[in-house]
C-alpha positions, 0 to 999 in steps of 0.5 A, spaced: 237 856 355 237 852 348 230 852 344 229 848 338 224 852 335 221 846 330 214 850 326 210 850 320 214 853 314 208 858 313 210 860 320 217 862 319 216 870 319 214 868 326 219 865 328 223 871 325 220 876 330 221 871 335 228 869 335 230 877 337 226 877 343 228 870 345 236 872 345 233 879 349 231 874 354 237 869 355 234 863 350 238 861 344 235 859 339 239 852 336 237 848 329 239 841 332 236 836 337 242 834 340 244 841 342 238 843 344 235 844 352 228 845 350 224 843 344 218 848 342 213 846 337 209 852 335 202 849 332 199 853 328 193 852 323 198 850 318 201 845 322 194 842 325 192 841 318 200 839 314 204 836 320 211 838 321 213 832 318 218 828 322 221 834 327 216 833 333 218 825 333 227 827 332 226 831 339 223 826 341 228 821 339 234 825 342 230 825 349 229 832 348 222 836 353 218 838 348 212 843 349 207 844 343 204 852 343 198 853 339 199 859 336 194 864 333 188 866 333 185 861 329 187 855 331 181 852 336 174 852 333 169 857 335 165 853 340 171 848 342 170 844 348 175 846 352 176 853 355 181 857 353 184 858 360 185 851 359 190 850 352 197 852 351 194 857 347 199 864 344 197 869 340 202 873 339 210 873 341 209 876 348 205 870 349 210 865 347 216 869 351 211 868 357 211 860 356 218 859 356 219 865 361 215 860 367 216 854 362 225 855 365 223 857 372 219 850 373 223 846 369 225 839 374 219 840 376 216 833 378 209 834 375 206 837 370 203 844 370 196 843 370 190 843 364 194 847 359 200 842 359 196 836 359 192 839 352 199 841 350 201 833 349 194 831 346 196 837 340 203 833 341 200 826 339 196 828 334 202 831 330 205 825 332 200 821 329 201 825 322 205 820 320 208 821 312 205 829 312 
């Protein structure tokens, strides 16, 4: 499976130790929309805050899927008001991998996958909503 992995520039020691593990697990990372299966944002605090300029949106464009994955520790606020259980919410490689391992045993599927998803395209649509950062 092709990932388009698209983050913040803070997180790119991240997706350095992510890209490994991903090969080990048959996904292969790709720099362009249109060679690409999946596009993966990672969310980080950096990215709520910055955005991730036009990258979500080109995916977007290129009719690509898209999953937004909050990553770290410190992306939701203490009392936030949704459970945790309930967000796309990775705190390290492992849990990305995870994501991505279900995310291709229930690809085509008809509808979504619950909660965590339906959080994800809320993530999603406030970066869209970021226009010009």
């Amino acid at each position: 499976m092709r990932i388009l992995l698209i983050h913040h520039p803070s997180d790119a020691s991240f997706v350095a130790s992510l890209v490994p593990e991903m090969a080990r697990r048959d996904f292969d990372r790709v720099e362009a929309p249109a060679a690409a299966d999946l596009a993966v944002l990672l969310v980080s605090r950096a990215a709520l805050e910055q955005g991730l300029g036009e990258a979500p949106r080109q995916a977007l464009d290129a009719g690509l899927e898209l999953l937004p994955l909050l990553l770290g520790e410190d992306v939701l606020p203490a009392r936030f008001p949704v459970h945790r259980k309930h967000t796309p919410l990775c705190k390290d490689v492992a849990g990305v991998l995870k994501v991505l391992v279900e995310n291709r045993k229930q690809r085509g599927a008809k509808q979504i996958d619950g909660k965590s998803e339906v959080f994800g395209y809320g993530v999603l649509l406030g970066l869209l909503a970021r226009k010009g950062r």
